[in-house]
N, C-alpha and C positions, 0 to 999 in steps of 0.2 A: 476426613473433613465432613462437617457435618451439612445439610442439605440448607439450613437457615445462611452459612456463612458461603457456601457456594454460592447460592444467589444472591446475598447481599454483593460478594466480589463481584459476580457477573455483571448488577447493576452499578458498580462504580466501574467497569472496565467502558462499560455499554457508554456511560457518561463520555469517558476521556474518548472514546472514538468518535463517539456524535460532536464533539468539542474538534478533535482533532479535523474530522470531515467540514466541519464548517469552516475553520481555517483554510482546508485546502479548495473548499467551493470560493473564498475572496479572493485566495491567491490566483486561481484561475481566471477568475471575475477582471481580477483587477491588473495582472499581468501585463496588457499592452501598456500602462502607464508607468508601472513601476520599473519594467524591461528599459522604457524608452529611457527614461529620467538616467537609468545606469549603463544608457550608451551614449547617453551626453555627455553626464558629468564623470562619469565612473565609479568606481562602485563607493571611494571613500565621501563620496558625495551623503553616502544612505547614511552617515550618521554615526553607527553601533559601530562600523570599520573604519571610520578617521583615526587613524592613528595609530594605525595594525601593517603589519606588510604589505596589506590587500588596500591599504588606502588608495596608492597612486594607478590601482588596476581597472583593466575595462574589460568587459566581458570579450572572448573570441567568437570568431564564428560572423555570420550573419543574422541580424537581427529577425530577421521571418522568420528563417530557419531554427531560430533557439526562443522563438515566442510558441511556435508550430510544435516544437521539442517538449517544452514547459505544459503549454497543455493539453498536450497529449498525455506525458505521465502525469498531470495532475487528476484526469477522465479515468487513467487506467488506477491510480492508487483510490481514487473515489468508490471505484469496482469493489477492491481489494475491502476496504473498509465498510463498506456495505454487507458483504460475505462476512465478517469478521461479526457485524452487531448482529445478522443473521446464528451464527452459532453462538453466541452469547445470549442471542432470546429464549435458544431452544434451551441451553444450559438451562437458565432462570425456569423453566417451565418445565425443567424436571426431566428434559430428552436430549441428554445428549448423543447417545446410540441410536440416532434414527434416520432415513435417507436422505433427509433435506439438507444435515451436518457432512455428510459425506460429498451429496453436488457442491455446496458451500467449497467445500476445501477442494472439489476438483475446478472449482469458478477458478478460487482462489489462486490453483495452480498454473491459469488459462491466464489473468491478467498479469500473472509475475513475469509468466515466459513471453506476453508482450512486451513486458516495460523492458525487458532483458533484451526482446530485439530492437525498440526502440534504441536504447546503449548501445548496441552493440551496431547499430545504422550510424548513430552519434559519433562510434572511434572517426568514421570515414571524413566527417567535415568538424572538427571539432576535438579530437583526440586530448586527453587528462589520464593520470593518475587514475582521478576519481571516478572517471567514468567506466575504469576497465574496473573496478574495483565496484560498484553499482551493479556491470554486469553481471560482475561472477556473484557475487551477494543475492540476487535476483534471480539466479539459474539454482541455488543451491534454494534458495527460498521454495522456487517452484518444483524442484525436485523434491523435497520433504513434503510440502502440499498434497501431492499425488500420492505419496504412503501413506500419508496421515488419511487422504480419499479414501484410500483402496481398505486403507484398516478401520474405519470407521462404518463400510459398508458391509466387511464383512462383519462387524459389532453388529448390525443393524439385525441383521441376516441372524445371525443368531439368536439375538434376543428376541424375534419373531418367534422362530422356531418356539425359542424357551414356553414363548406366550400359547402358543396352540399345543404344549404338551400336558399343560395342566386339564 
């Protein structure tokens, strides 16, 4: 692939996570409102779920508790995508084998394995499907994280080397 079309992708990947991050900064933002509204009415209140199985549903749990829940992992995916436009700059910029890609992905691997213990605190007041299902999603995330770290360090490490044999 050629170095013009790796950074043009890099700069559309960079878009949709700056896009995607702002979404998750409102949703944070705006959270105690929209939480509240759907332990009022419930959820087929919100509109897009009238008239789905989920209409006549209310959330579980306690409302502190799963507003406290929400933005938490919405700080810790904030993390996650920060890392992520992080090594997409360095892409763009022509380094992807270099140490700051390698922290990035052990960040990366640091905020996965909170949100996985946040889930995995969750099963205890709150238990789903989705939520064991989040966790192990989250554990295998941050497990791959950490190799991608560990291989991109040693990339790093190398390509030094390369550079001082000339």
């Amino acid at each position: 692939m050629s170095a013009t079309v790796t950074r043009g992708l890099s700069r559309f990947l960079s878009a949709i996570v700056v896009m995607i991050s702002a979404c998750d900064v409102f949703s944070v933002v705006s959270a105690p409102w929209w939480l509240k509204y759907a332990y009022d009415k419930g959820y087929g209140e919100l509109g897009f779920l009238a008239g789905t199985p989920y209409g006549d549903a209310h959330p579980g749990g306690s409302y502190v508790f799963m507003l406290i829940f929400i933005m938490l992992c919405g700080l810790l995916m904030l993390g996650l995508l920060f890392e992520a436009f992080r090594i997409l700059r360095n892409i763009r910029r022509d380094m992807p084998f270099c140490r700051s890609n390698a922290a990035s992905f052990f960040n990366a691997a640091v905020y996965a394995s909170c949100l996985s213990v946040v889930f995995i605190f969750k099963m205890f007041f709150s238990p789903s499907i989705l939520t064991l299902l989040c966790t192990g999603i989250f554990i295998l995330f941050a497990l791959f994280m950490l190799v991608l770290s560990k291989l991109f360090a040693l990339a790093a490490q190398i390509r030094e080397e390369n550079e001082l044999t000339i």
